[in-house]
N, C-alpha and C positions, 0 to 999 in steps of 0.2 A: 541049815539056816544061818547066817550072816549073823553074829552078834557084835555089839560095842566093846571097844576096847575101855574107853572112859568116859566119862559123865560129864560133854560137851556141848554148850548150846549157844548160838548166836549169829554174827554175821559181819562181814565184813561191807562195811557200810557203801552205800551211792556216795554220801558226803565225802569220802576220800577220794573216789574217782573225781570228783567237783575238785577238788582240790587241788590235784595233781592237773586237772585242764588251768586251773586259775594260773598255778604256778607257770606251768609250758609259756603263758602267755605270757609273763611277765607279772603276774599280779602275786599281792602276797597274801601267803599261805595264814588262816588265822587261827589255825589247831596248834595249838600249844604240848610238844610231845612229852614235856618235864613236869606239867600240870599234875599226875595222875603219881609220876615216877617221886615228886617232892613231898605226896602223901604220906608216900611207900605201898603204894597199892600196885598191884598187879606181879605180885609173889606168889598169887596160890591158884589152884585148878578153882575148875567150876564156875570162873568169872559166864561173862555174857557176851563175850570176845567168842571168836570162832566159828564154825560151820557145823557145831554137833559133833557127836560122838562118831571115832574111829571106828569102820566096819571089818570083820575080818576076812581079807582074801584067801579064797579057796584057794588060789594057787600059791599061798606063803610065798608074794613077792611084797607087794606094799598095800597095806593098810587105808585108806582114805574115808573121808567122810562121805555119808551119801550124797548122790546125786554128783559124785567124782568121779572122773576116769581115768585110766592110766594105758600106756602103749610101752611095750618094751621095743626100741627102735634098734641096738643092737648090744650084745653080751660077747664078752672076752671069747676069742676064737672063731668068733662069727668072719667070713669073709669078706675082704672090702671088695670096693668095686674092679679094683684088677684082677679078682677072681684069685689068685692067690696069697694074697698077704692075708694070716689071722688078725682080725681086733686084740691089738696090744693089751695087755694086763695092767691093772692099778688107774682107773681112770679118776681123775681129781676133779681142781678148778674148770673152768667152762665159763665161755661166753657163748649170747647167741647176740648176730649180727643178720640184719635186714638183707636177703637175696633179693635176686630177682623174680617178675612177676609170683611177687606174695610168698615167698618161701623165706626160711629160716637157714642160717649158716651156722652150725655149733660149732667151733673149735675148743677142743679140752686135753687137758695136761696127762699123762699118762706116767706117776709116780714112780719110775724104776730106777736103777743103779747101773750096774756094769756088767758086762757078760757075763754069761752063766748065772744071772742071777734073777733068771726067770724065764719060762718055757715061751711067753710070750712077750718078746721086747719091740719097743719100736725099729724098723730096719729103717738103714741109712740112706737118706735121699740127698738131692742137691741141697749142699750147705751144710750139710754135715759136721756138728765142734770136735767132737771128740771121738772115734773110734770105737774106743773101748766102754763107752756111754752108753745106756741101751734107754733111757728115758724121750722124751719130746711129744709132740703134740700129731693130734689128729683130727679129722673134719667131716663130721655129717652133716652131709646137704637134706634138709627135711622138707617135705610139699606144703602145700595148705593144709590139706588132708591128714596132716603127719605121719607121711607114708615119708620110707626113706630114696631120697633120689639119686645119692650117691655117699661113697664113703673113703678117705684117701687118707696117707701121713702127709703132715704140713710140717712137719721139723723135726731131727735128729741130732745125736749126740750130744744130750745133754743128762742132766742127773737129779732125781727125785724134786722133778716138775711139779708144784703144790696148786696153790690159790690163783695166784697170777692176777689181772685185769685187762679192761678194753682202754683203747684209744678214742678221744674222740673222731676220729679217723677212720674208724671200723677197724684197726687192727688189733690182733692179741699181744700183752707183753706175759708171756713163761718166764716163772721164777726159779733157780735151783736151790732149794732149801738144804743147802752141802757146803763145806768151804775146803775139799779136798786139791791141795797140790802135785804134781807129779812129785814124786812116784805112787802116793799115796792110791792103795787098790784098784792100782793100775793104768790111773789116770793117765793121758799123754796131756792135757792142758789144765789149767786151772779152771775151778768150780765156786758156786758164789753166784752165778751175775744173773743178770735178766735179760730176756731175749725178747726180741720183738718177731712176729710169726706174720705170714700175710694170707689170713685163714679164706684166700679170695683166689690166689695165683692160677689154682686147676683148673677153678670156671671160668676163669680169662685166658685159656691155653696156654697159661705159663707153669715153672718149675718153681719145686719149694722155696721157698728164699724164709732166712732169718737173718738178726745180725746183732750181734753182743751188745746190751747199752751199756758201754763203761761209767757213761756218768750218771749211771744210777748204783755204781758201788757195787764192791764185790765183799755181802756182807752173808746173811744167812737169812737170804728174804725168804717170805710168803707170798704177801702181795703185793700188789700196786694199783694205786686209784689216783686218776688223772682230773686235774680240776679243769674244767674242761671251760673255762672261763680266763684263767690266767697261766695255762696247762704246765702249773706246777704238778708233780709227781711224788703222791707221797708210799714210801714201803715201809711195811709192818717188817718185824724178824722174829721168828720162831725159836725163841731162847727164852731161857725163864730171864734171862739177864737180857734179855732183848732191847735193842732201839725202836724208837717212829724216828725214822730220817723221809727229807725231803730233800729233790733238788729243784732248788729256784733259778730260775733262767736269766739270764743276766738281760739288765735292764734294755728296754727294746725289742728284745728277744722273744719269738712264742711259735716254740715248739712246733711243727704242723707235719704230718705225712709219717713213711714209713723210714725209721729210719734217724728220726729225728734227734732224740736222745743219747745217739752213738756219738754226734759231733757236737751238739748246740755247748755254747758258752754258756756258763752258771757255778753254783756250787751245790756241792751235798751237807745236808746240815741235820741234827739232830735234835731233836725236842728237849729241853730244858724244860719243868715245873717248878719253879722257886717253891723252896720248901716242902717239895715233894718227890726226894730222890729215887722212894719208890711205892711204883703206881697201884698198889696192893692196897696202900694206904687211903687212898684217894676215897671222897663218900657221895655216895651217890646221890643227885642232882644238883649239887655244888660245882660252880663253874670255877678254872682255872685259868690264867693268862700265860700262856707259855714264851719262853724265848727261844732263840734256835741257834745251838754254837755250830762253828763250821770242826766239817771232819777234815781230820788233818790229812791223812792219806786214805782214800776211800778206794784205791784198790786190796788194803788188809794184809798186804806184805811187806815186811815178816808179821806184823803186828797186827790182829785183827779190828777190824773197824772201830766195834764196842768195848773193844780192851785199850783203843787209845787213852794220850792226855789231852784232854778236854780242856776249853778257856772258860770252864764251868764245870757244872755236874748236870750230867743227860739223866733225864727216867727213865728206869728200870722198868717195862712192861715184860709181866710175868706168859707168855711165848704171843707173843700178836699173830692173829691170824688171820681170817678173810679182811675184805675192805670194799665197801662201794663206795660210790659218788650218787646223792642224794638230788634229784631233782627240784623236789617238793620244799628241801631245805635248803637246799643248796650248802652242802655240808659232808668232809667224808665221815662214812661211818666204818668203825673197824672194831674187832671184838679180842679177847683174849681166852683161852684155852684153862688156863688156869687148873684146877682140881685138886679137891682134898688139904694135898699141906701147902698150897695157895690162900688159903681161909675164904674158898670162894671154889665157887664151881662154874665157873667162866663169867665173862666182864664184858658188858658193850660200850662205846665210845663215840664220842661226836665231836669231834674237831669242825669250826667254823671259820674259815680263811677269811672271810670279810671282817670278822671280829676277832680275830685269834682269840679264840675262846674254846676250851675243851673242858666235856664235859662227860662223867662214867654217868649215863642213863640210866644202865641196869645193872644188878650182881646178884648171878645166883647161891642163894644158899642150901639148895633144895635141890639134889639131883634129879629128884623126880620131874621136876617142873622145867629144866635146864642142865644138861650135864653136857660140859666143853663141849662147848662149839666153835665150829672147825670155819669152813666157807662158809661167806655171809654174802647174801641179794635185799638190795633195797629194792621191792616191787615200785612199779610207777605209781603206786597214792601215797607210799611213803611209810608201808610198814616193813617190818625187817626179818627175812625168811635166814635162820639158821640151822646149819645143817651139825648135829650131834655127830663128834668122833669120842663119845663114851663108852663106860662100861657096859656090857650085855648090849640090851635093844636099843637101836636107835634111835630120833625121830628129826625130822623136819618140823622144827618151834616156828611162831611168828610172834615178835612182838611187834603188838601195836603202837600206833602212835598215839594212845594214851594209857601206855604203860601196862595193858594186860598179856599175856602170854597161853597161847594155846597150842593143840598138837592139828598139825596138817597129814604126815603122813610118818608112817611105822614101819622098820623093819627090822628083822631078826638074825641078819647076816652080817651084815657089815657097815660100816661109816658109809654117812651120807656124803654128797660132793659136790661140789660143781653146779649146786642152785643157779638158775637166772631165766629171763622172763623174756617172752616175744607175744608182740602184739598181731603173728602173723600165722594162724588167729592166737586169740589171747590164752599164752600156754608156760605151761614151769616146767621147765626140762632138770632134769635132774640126776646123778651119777651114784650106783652103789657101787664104793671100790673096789675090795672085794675081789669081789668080781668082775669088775668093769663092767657093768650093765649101763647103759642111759634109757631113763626111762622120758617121757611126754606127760603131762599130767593136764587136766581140764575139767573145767566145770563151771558153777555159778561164783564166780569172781564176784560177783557185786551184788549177790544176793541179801535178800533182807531177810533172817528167821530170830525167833525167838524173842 
């Protein structure tokens, strides 16, 4: 018999699918997401948020509320569609991108290092950085049915591929969360940067293609979330001593296609909070207005990015890690990892480019309720699916946009990944690393209980 894991009940409202249409349209959104957070409510279980209590799968893969489903689409060493390459190891970040007639594009990061240092590494296709790299990305093609339609590598030779983000473009940008030089472990080129991946080229009978964007810095990214309105770029770094840098495109300028980043005119620049040199300190639903100093050499040689001198003092964000672009708000959201001797057990963020306004919405002090979260998804009504890289079990949290916090899904292996959302049909695809599993998840989105 099927029992609960915890004592949840609720629903994920119609009113935010209303909301998320109002917004698409141009109209403004009137759910106030700091309402509920400036209380300090939505710290503890039990709220009225959520879909009910977690069930437990007899097959110990994931946990879900009733009336959810799940599909394992493919697991590390599974064959791809050339019939001989294994499903690389370490599957991370993910996007899904809109195919054709109604199908879904995943492309996802595959966290690895350098030869020999793992049975399954991504093999080197056209475009190839680095040789001795065994990291980069991969592509499942998924149907309606989320049956798998095909499976390929879309990029190689790179090095412990994380978070990453999409284009407004439909293309993927892969981040290497490294900052190794040759000779360093073998390297033949340097490590650091972000790649843009074109998770589209095999269904258009073409060949992998990527291509280095230097001017988004060769720092020790995570993410990157593209404002898909002034297609500013901003990237999180995964250091407790970490930056938020952006680059801003120089005036005129806007970004567009594959590619774009490698050349356009701009600069890289780093967040400043007057008075807040670190972001530890920061209290939650207190807004900040930030400045942005420019990076003096943002390829990080000899000197690394965040170790330069500043014509200021940059925040200190204790390791930044996932990043969306919010529809409903129009705002990135990106979170921090935090834990234990952080005095927090991970931190959510909402920077507003039309107000330069940021602002820590949430911090958990409760592992139980939150413990570091890793990859972050704004669903399309504008609540926020984080995926746990904590201690023991994991889960996939959502906080709401009014500020309650519940569990979606459970499991007992390994970090979650690579969260994000397709409306074709309406599905959460999702990554235990691990293993490299992607799993399909589904159910009543918009149901009303409790």
């Amino acid at each position: 018999m099927l029992q609960p894991l915890s004592p949840r009940s609720g629903s994920v409202s119609r009113r935010r699918f209303i909301a998320a249409s109002l917004a698409a349209a141009g109209l403004a959104a009137t759910i106030d997401p700091l309402a509920a957070l400036a209380q300090g409510r939505g710290n503890g279980r039990g709220s009225a948020a959520g879909y009910g209590p977690l069930v437990t799968d007899p097959n110990g893969l994931l946990d879900l509320p009733a009336g959810f489903k799940y599909k394992l689409l493919l697991k590390q060493g599974d064959l791809l569609s050339d019939g001989r390459t294994p499903r690389p190891g370490n599957a991370d970040g993910m996007g899904a991108f809109p195919g054709p007639r109604n199908t879904t594009v995943l492309c996802l990061n595959h966290e690895l290092r350098y030869e020999g240092g793992s049975a399954f590494p991504v093999p080197p296709v056209a475009g190839d950085y680095d040789p001795q790299a065994i990291g980069g990305t991969s592509v499942v093609h998924v149907g309606p049915n989320r049956e798998v339609l095909g499976s390929w590598i879309s990029s190689s030779g790179t090095v412990r591929n994380c978070a990453g983000g999409q284009t407004p473009w439909n293309t993927w940008i892969t981040c290497e969360e490294n900052e190794d030089v040759p000779p360093t472990n073998g390297a033949t080129k340097p490590h650091g940067w972000c790649f843009e991946v074109d998770p589209f080229a095999a269904l258009n009978s073409g060949t992998p293609r990527q291509v280095r964007l230097d001017k988004l810095g060769r720092t020790y990214p995570e993410a990157v979330v593209v404002d898909p309105n002034t297609r500013v770029a901003y990237v999180t770094e995964d250091r407790s001593d970490g930056l938020l840098y952006r680059f801003l495109p120089a005036s005129g300028t806007r970004p567009n296609g594959f590619g774009a980043y490698a050349t356009a005119g701009g600069e890289l620049q780093a967040m400043s909070v007057p008075g807040l040199p670190l972001a530890n300190a920061a209290v939650v639903g207190q807004s900040y207005t930030p400045t942005w100093l420019t990076v003096p050499d943002p390829d990080g040689e000899p000197i690394r990015v965040r170790n330069q001198v500043y014509a200021g003092t940059p925040t200190r964000f204790d390791r930044g890690e996932g990043g969306w672009w919010s529809e409903v708000e129009q705002a990135v959201y990106f979170d921090c990892t935090g834990g234990g001797a952080s005095g927090h057990f991970g931190q959510v963020w909402r920077y507003v480019p039309r107000t330069n306004t940021l602002t820590l919405v949430y911090k958990s002090t409760n592992p139980a309720i939150l413990d570091m979260p890793d990859n972050l998804l704004v669903l399309p009504w504008g609540d926020i699916v984080l995926c746990e890289d904590g201690t023991g079990d994991d889960y996939l949290r959502v906080l709401t946009r009014d500020g309650a916090v519940y569990d979606l899904a459970h499991n007992s292996r390994s970090e979650f990944a690579g969260a994000c959302f397709s409306t074709s049909p309406n599905t959460l695809y999702v990554n235990i690393q691990g293993v490299s599993e992607t799993f399909a998840i589904w159910g009543p989105w918009n149901s009303e209980r409790g």
